[in-house]
N, C-alpha and C positions, 0 to 999 in steps of 0.2 A: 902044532898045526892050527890047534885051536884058536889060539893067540895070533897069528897074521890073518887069519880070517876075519876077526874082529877088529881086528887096525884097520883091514882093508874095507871092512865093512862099515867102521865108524868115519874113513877118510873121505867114502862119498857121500855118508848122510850129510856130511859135511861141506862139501863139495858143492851140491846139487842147491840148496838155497841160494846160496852165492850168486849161482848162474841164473838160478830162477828170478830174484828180485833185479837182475840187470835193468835198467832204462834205457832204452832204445829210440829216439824220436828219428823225424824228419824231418829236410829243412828243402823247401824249392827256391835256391837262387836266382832264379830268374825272375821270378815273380819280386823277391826282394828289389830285385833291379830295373824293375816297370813301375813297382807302386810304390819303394821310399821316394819322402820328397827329394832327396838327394838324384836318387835315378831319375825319376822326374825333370829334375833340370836338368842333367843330362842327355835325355831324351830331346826334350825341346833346344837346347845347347848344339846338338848336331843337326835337327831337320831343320833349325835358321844357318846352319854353315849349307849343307845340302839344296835347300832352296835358294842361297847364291849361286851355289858353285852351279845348278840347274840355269839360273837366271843368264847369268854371263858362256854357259856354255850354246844358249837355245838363240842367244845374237851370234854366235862364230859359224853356229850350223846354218843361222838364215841365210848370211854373207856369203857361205860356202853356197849353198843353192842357188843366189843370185846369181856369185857370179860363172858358174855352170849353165845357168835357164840363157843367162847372153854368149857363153863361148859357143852352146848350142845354136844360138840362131846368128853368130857370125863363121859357121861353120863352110857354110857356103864362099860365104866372100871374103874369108881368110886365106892365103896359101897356106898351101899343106903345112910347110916347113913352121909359119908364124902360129897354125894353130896348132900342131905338137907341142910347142912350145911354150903356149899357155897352159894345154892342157897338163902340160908333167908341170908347171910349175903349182897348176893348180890339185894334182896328185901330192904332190910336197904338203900342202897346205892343209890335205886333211889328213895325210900321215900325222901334220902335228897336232892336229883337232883331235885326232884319235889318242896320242901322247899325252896329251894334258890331259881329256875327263879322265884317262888312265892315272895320272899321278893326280888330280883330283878325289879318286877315288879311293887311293891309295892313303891318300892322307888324313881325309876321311876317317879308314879304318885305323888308321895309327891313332889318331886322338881318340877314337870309339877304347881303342885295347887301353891305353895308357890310363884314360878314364874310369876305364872298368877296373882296372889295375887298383886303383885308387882306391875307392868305395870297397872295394875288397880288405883293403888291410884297413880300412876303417871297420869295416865288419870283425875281420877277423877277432878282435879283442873282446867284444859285444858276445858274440856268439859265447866265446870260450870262458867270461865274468855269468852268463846267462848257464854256461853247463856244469860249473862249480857251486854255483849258490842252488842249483836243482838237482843234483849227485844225478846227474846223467853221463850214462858209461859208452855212450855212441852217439853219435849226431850223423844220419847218413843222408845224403840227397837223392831228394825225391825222385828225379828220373831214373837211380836207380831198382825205385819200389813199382812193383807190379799192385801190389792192393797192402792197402794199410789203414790201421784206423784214426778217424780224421783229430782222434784227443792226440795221435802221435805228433800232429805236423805243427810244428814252434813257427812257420814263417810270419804268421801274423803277430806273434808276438816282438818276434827281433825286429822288424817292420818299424812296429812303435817305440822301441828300445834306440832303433838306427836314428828314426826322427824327431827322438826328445834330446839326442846328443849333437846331430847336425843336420842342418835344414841345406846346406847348400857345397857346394868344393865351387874355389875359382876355378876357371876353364882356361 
């Protein structure tokens, strides 16, 4: 009896440093992906597609109002029948105004994910060469830490790690 009590005894002395010296960091991705240069152009990459697709939508909306502001004042001196009839045509018309900034929008977010996509399996290697060379036994992301201390959080370092490897991805 004596003897498993001391196996059992010696197996958590044993044990328990193991668990103690674990490495634990944190990593906030998003932040990765506002301040590498990499996310960077990608940020500016999308608000000059965004501020097109703005540009060329804010002339279809103006067109739509014009010509609205005149089916409204030939409302009078149109027959019934003639102004119906522009007016669905001109219901058509921002059915498809509403269509496009939709697949505008849409398209948008597909290059934003594919993007992201990117820069991610760029990271990923960085990350995982940065937690071998530091015997780190966890890397968990920030959002989900409630309070941590700020020696735990690696992002600024893979930051500089991301932008001495690569400044930019074609778009």
């Amino acid at each position: 009896m004596k003897k498993i009590l001391s196996l059992i005894f010696f197996i958590f002395l044993n044990i328990s440093p193991t668990i103690a010296y674990s490495k634990i960091v944190y990593i906030d991705i998003n932040l990765i992906l506002n301040k590498s240069e990499i996310g960077k152009s990608l940020n500016k990459y999308l608000q000059d597609i965004n501020k097109k697709n703005i540009d060329s939508l804010k002339k279809l909306e103006n067109d739509l109002k014009n010509k609205e502001e005149i089916l409204i004042s030939q409302k009078n001196i149109l027959e019934k029948n003639e102004f119906e009839k522009k007016l669905n045509s001109l219901s058509i018309e921002v059915k498809d105004y509403r269509s496009e900034k939709k697949k505008l929008q849409d398209k948008l977010n597909n290059i934003k994910i594919e993007n992201t996509q990117k820069i991610l399996e760029l990271l990923n290697p960085i990350i995982t060469d940065f937690v071998e060379k530091n015997s780190i036994s966890f890397v968990l992301p920030k959002k989900s830490i409630i309070v941590g201390q700020k020696k735990l959080d690696i992002t600024d370092r893979i930051i500089i790690l991301l932008n001495e490897q690569k400044k930019s991805l074609s778009f």
